[in-house]
C-alpha positions in Angstrom: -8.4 -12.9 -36.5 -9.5 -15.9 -34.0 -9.3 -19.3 -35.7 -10.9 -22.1 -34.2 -8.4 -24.0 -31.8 -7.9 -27.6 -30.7 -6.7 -28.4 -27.9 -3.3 -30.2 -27.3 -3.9 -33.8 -25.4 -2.8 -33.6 -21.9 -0.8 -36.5 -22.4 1.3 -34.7 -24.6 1.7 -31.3 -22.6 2.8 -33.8 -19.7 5.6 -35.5 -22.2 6.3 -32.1 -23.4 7.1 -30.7 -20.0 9.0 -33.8 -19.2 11.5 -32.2 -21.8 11.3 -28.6 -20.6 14.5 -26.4 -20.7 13.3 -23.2 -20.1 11.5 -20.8 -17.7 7.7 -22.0 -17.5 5.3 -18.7 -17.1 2.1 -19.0 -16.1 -1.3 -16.9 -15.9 -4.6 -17.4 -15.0 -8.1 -16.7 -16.2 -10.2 -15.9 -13.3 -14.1 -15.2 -12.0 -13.0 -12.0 -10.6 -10.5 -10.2 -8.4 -11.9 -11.4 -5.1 -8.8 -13.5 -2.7 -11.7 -15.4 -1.4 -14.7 -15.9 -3.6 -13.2 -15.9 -7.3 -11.6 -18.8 -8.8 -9.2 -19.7 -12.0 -11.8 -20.9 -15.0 -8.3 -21.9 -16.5 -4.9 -21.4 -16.6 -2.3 -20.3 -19.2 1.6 -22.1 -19.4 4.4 -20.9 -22.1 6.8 -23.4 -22.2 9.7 -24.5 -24.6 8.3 -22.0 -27.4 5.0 -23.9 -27.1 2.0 -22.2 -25.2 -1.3 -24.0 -23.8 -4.5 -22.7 -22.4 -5.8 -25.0 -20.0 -9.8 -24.5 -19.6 -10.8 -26.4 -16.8 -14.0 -27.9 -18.2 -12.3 -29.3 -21.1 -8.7 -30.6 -19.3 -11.0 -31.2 -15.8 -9.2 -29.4 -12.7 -7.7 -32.9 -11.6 -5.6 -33.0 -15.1 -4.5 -29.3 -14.4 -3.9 -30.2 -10.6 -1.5 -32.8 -11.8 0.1 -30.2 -14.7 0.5 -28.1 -12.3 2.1 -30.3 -9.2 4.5 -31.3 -11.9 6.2 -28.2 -12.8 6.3 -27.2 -9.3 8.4 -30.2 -8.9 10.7 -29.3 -11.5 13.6 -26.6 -10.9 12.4 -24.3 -13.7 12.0 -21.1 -12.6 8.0 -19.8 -13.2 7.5 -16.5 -14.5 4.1 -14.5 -13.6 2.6 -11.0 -13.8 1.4 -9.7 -10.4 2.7 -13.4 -8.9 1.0 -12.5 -5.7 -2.8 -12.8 -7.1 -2.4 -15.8 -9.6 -0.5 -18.0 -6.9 -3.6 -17.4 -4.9 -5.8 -18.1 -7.7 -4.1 -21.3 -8.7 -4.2 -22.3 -4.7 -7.9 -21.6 -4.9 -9.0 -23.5 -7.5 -6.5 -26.6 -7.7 -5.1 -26.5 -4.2 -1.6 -26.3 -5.2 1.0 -24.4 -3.6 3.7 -22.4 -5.9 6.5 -22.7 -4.9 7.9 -18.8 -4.2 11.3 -19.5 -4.3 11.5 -20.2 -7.9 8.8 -17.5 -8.5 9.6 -14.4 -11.0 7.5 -11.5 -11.6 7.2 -9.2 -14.2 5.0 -6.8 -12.7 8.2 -6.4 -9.9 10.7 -6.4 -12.0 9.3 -3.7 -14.5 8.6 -1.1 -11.4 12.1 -1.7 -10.3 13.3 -0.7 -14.0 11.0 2.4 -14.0 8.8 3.2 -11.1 7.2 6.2 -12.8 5.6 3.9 -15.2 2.5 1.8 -16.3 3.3 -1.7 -15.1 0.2 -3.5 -16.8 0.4 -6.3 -18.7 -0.7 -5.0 -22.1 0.7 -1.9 -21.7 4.4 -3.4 -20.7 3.7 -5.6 -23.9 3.1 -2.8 -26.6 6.2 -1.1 -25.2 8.8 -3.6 -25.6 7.0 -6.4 -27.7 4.5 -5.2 -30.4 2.9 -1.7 -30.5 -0.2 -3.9 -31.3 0.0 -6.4 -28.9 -3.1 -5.4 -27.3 -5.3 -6.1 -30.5 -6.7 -9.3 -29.1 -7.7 -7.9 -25.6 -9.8 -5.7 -27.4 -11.4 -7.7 -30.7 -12.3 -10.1 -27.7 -13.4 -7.2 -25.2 -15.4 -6.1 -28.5 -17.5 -8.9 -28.5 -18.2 -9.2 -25.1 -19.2 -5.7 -24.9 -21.3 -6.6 -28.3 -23.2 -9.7 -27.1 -23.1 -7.6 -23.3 -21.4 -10.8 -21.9 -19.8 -9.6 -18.5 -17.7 -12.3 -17.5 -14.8 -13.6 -19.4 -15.2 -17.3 -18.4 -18.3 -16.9 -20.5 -16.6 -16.1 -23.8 -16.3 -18.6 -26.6 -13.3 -20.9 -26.1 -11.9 -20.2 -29.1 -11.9 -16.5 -28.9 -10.7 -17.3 -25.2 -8.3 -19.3 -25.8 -5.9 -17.6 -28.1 -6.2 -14.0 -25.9 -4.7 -16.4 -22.4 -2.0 -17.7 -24.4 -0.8 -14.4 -25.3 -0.8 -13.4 -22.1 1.2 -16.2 -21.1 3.6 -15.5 -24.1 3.9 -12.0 -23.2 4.7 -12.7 -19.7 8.0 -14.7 -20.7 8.5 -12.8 -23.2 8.7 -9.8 -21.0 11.0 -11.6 -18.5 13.5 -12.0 -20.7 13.3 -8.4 -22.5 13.1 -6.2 -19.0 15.4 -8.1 -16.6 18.6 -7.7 -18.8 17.4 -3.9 -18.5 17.6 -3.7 -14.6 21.0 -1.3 -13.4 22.8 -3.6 -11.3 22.0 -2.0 -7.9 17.9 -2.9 -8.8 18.5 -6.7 -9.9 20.5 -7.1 -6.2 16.9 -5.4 -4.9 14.7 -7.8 -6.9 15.8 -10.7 -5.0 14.4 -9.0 -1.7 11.0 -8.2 -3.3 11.3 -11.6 -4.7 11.1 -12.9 -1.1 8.7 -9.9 0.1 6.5 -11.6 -2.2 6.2 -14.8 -0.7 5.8 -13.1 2.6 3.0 -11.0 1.7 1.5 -14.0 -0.4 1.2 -15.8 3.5 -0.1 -12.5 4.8 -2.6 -12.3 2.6 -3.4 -16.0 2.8 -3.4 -16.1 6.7 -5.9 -12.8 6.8 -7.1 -10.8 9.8 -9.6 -11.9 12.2 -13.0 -9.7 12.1 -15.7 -9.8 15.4 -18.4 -9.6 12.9 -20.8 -9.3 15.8 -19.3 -6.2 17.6 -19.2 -4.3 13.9 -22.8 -5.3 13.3 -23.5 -3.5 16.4 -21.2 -0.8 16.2 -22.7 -0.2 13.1 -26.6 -0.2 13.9 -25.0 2.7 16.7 -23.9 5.0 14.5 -26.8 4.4 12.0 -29.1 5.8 15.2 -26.5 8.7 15.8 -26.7 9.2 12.0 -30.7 8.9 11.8 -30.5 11.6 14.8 -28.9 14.3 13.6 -30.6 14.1 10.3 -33.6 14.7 12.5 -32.1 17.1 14.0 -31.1 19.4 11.2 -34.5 19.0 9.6 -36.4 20.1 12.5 -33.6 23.2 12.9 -33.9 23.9 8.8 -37.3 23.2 8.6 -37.1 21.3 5.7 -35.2 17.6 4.8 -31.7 18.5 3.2 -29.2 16.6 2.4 -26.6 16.4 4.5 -23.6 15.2 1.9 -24.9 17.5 -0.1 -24.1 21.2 -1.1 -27.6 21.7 0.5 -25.4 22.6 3.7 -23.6 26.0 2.0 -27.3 27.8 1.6 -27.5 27.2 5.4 -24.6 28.2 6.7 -24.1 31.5 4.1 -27.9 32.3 3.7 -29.5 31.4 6.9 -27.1 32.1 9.5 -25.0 34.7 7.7 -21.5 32.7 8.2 -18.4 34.4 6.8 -17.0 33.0 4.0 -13.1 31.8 4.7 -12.3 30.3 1.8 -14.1 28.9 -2.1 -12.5 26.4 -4.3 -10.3 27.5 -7.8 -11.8 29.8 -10.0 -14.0 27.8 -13.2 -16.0 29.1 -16.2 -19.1 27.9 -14.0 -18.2 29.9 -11.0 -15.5 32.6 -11.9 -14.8 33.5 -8.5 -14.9 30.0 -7.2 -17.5 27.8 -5.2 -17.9 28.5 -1.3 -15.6 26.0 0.5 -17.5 23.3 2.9 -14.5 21.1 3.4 -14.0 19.9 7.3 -10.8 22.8 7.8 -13.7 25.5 7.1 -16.3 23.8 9.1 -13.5 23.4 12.1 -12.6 27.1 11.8 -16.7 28.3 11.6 -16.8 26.8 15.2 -20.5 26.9 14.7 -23.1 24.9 16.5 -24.7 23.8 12.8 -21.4 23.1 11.3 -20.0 21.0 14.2 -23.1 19.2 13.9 -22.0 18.9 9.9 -18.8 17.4 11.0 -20.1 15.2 13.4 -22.4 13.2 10.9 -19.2 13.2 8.1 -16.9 11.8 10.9 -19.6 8.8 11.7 -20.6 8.3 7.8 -17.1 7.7 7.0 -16.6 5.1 10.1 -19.9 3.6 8.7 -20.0 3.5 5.1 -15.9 3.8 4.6 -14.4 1.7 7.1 -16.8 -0.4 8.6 -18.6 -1.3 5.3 -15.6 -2.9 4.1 -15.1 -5.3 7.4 -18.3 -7.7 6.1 -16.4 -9.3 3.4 -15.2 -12.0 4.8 -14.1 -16.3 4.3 -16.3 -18.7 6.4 -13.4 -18.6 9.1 -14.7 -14.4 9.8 -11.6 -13.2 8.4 -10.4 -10.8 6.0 -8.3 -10.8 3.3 -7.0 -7.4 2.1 -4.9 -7.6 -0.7 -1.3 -5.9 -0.6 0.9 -4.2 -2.8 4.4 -4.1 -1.9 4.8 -2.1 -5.1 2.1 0.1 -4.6 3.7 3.7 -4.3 6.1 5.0 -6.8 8.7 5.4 -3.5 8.1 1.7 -3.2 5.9 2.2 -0.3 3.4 -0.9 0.1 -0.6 -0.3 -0.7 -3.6 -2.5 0.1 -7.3 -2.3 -0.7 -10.2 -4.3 0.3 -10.3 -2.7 2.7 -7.5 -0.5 2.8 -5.4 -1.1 6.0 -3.1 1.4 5.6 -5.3 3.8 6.3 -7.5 2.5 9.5 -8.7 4.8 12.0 -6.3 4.8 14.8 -9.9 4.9 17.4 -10.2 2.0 19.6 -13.6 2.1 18.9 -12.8 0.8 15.4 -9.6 -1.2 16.2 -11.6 -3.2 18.8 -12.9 -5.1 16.0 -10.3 -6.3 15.0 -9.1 -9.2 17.1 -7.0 -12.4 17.7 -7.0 -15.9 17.9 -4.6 -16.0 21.0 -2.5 -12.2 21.0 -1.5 -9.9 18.3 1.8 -7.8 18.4 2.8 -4.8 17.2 6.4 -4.2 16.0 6.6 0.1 15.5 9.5 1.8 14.4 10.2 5.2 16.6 10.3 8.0 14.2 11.9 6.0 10.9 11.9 9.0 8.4 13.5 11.0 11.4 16.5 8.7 11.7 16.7 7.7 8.0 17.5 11.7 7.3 19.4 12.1 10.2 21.4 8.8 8.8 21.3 10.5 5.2 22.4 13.9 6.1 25.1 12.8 9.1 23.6 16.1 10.7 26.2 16.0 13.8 23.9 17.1 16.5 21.3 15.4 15.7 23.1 11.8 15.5 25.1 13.1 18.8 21.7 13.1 20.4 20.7 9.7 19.3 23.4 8.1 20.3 23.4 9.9 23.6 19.4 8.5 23.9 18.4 6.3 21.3 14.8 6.8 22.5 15.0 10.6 21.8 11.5 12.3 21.0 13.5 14.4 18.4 10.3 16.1 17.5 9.9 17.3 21.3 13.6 18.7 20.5 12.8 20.6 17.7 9.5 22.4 18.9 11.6 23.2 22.2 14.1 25.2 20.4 11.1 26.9 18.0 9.4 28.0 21.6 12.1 28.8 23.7 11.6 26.2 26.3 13.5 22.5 27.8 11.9 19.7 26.1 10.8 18.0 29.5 8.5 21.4 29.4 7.3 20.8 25.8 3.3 20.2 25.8 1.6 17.4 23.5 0.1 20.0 21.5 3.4 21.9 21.0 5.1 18.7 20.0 2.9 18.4 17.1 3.9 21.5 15.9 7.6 20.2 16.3 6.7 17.4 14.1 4.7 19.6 11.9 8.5 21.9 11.3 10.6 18.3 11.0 7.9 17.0 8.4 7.5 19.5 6.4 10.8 21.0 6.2 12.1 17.5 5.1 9.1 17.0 2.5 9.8 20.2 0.9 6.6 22.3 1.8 7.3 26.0 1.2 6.0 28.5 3.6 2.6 29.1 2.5 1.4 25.5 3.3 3.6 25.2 6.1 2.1 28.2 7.6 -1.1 27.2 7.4 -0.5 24.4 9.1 1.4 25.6 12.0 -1.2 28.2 11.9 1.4 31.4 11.2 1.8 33.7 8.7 4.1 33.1 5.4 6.7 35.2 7.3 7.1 33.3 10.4 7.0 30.2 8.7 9.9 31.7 6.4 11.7 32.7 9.5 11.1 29.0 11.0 12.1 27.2 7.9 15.4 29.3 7.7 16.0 29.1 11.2 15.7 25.0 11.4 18.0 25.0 7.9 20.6 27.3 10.4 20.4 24.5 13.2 20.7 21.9 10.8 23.2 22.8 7.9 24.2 19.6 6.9 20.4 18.6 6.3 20.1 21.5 4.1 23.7 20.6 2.0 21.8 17.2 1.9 18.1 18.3 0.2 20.4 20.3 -2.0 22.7 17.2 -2.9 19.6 15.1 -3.9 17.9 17.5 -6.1 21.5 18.0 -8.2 21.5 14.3 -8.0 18.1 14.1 -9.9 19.0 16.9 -12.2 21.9 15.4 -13.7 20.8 11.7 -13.5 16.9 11.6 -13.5 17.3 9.0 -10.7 18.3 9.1 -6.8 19.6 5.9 -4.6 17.7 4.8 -1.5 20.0 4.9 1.7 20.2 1.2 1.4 21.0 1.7 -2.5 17.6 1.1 -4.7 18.0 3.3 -8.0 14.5 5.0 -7.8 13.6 6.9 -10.8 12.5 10.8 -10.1 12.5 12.8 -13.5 8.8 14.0 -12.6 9.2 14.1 -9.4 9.0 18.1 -7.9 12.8 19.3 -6.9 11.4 20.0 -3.2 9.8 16.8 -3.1 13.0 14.8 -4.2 14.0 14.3 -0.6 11.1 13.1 0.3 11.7 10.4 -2.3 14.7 9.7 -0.5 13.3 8.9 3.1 10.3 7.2 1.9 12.0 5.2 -0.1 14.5 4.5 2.8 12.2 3.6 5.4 10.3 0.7 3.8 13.6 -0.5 1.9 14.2 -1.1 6.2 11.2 -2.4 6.8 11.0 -4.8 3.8 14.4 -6.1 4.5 13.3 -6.6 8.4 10.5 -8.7 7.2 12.5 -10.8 5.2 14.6 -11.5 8.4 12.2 -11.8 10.6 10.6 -14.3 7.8 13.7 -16.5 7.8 14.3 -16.5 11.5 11.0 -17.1 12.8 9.2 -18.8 9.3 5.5 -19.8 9.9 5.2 -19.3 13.5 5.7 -15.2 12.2 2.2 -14.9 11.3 2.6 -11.8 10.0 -0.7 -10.6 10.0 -0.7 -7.1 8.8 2.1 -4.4 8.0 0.9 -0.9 7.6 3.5 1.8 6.8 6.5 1.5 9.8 5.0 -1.3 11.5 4.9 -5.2 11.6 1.8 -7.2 13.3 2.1 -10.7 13.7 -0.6 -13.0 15.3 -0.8 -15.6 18.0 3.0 -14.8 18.4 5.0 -15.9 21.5 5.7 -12.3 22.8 7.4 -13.7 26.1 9.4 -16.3 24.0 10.3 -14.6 21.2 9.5 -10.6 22.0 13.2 -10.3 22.4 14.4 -11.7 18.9 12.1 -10.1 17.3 12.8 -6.6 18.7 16.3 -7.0 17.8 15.9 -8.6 14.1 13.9 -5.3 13.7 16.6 -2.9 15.2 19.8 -5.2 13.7 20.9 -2.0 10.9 24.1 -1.2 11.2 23.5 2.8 11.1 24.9 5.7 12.5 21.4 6.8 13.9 20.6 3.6 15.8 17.1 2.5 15.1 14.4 1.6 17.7 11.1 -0.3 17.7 8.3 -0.4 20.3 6.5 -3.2 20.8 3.2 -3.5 22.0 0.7 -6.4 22.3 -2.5 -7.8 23.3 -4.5 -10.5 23.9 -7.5 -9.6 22.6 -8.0 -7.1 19.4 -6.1 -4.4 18.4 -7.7 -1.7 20.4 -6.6 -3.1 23.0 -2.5 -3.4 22.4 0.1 -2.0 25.5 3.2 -1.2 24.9 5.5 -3.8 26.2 9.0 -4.4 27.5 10.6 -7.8 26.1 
């Protein structure tokens, strides 16, 4: 299949490129998947029919480095696959920056054509190219797997060679077969995540800063508090268990007789279902062994979850989490390594997290909320937001389930408010929404039908969406992104709807915010409704940036809190600007 290859003088790629009328894509063959410690081994480029693999220790990184410089000087467009990593990639290893204004990327512009989908490379390819376009991936994964060579910079170049060429084919290739393909509304979309791109590209290159110190010692804490309650347990069993093991069920069953609230579905192993350990039953038990139980799960997961993933970071003590604005099939943004979107809200973890001179926090006040309220044009509840654009309408809605004025409405009763809201939006039926307002099927029925009789048009609305995906397969975002939702639950359709809403605001917020306030943003972080920059200029530019946030043009009007600090994270007030 492989024949051996020679490789095309730079000289003449350079005059070739000189003459180049067409897009240019580009991919890269890399160490790893690490933002920090992996680098390119070489680089692929498709060009006027013609492609080239560029292996860096036969073209030398300062021939590349020159390649490269000059078609970021030129005004082709440069088409990539997942843009984000190989910009970073290419930054890391021959220092240039790619210029995101003429970027393109395949990856985006396949979800936006079908987010229920596989958006890989090869798979992309044997859809729309050849059904076998995947063959050389796997003769050359074949015999790396053969002579148990790990690393792809360490395969032959002329089995290497031919495999990144393809890719770089495929990539153009693919440009030109899927954007024709967009609906109209989505290619009008594109050139927003086009921009988001850039933006999270800087986000991810200006990282977050760690106190590597303080976690080091947080961490030897709770490895104490760990090493103590294994103690504990063993001298009040008798015997060493296992603690994150099943061990625990023989204990609290066997030895102190615990009733059993609950076992897992029914299997061939165990017909009526294995006894249930999960936190909910421990919580319920409300016994001195299983608090215990929770209390070593609840510091192992700060520990060896969170805490575990704060050590990887540059020279400079900061981390670099990489980001998906793509990542949800709602279009919701992702990260991993670690995963920011889902960091303990405890000061005793965001502590660590600090600044070079202040961090802010842009928050939007109950997004979803307003973004249904904006969908459904429920009366009363957009007559109350206008009335008090800072209205708890959560507090609203649990005063009306109890009975009592919302200045009267407890924390704790809120949360059940937000609980109805939430789950009567997202389309939970009464069984799951009973359990967790903690009633039975038939008040939650009776609470469901009760908030639907307050709130017709919300209702007409839930209803309008799920005919909408019946008869089309696809619903519209509020601010008009075709999202595709033919395996998407009817009661969860809605859901679709706000979620998709919501971060079509945020994302276009960033890209304002990006043009007004460009570098001296510093986005640092963005984590569901909320925007962090660092070493911002609150008392400067607090102001703008609160109203660049809140500039829709809505029914509902939209509100941000701000808060900030000069310190870390933990530490952040809310703030008037």
């Amino acid at each position: 299949m492989f024949q051996n290859i020679i490789s095309t003088p730079i000289e003449d790629i350079l005059q070739e490129l000189s003459f180049c009328n067409s897009d240019i894509s580009i991919d890269t063959e890399t160490t790893g998947l690490n933002l920090i410690k992996d680098r390119a081994f070489g680089t692929s480029i498709t060009f006027n029919n013609e492609s080239y693999f560029l292996r860096n220790e036969i073209y030398g990184i300062g021939n590349i480095k020159e390649l490269l410089q000059r078609i970021c000087d030129s005004k082709n467009s440069l088409i990539f696959h997942n843009a984000k990593y190989d910009c970073h990639m290419i930054k890391n290893t021959y220092g240039i920056s790619i210029p995101f204004g003429r970027v393109h990327d395949t990856y985006t512009i396949s979800f936006l054509l079908d987010n229920e989908s596989s958006h890989g490379l090869k798979e992309l390819a044997c859809k729309y190219i050849s059904p076998d376009a995947d063959k050389y991936e796997k003769f050359l994964k074949g015999y790396l797997d053969e002579h148990r060579i790990k690393n792809y910079a360490l395969a032959p170049v002329h089995l290497m060679d031919i495999y990144a060429r393809k890719d770089a084919e495929y990539t153009k290739k693919l440009k030109d077969i899927l954007y024709p393909k967009l609906p109209a509304e989505n290619k009008k979309w594109y050139e927003i995540e086009r921009k988001i791109l850039g933006i999270i590209y800087n986000m991810e290159e200006h990282g977050i800063l760690i106190d590597i110190p303080y976690f080091e010692s947080l961490a030897k804490k709770m490895e104490d508090n760990l090493f103590k309650i294994e103690k504990e347990v063993r001298e009040e069993v008798g015997y060493p268990i296992d603690i994150r093991s099943r061990d625990i069920e023989k204990i609290l069953y066997d030895k102190f007789k615990l009733p059993v609230i609950k076992r897992t579905d029914p299997s061939k192993t165990y017909p009526e279902g294995q006894i249930s350990t999960d936190d909910d039953v421990l919580k319920k038990l409300n016994h001195p062994f299983a608090n215990k139980i929770l209390q070593y799960r609840k510091l192992y997961k700060l520990r060896f979850t969170y805490i575990e993933n704060f050590w990887n970071v540059d020279k400079n003590s900061r981390l670099h989490p990489t980001w998906n604005p793509l990542g949800a099939r709602t279009g919701r943004f992702t990260s991993e390594g670690p995963n920011f979107q889902n960091i303990p809200g405890l000061e005793i973890i965001r502590r660590g997290i600090i600044c070079d001179k202040s961090l802010t926090e842009g928050d939007y006040s109950q997004l979803e909320f307003r973004i249904a309220a904006e969908d459904s044009q429920e009366p009363s509840i957009i007559s109350e937001y206008k009335n008090n654009p800072n209205a708890d309408y959560h507090k609203t809605i649990a005063s009306r389930m109890l009975g009592v004025s919302s200045e009267e409405v407890t924390i704790e009763q809120r949360r059940l408010g937000k609980t109805l809201n939430f789950g009567v939006l997202f389309g939970e039926g009464p069984d799951l929404l009973g359990e967790q307002l903690g009633c039975s099927k038939e008040e939650a029925t009776e609470h469901i039908d009760n908030y639907f009789s307050s709130f017709p048009e919300i209702k007409n609305t839930i209803e309008r969406f799920k005919k909408e995906k019946e008869n089309n397969g696809y619903i519209h975002t509020l601010f008009g992104r075709r999202i595709n939702v033919k395996n998407v639950p009817p009661h969860a359709v809605f859901n679709y709807r706000i979620q998709g809403g919501s971060v079509d605001l945020l994302k276009i917020a960033l890209v304002k915010l990006d043009k007004y306030f460009g570098p001296n943003l510093g986005l640092m972080n963005t984590i569901h409704d909320s925007a962090y920059p660092e070493n911002f200029d609150i008392k400067k530019d607090g102001k703008d940036f609160k109203r660049i946030m809140e500039d829709f043009n809505l029914s509902v009007p939209i509100r941000v809190n701000i808060k900030h600090s000069e310190r870390d994270w933990g530490s952040m007030k809310e703030v008037q600007v």
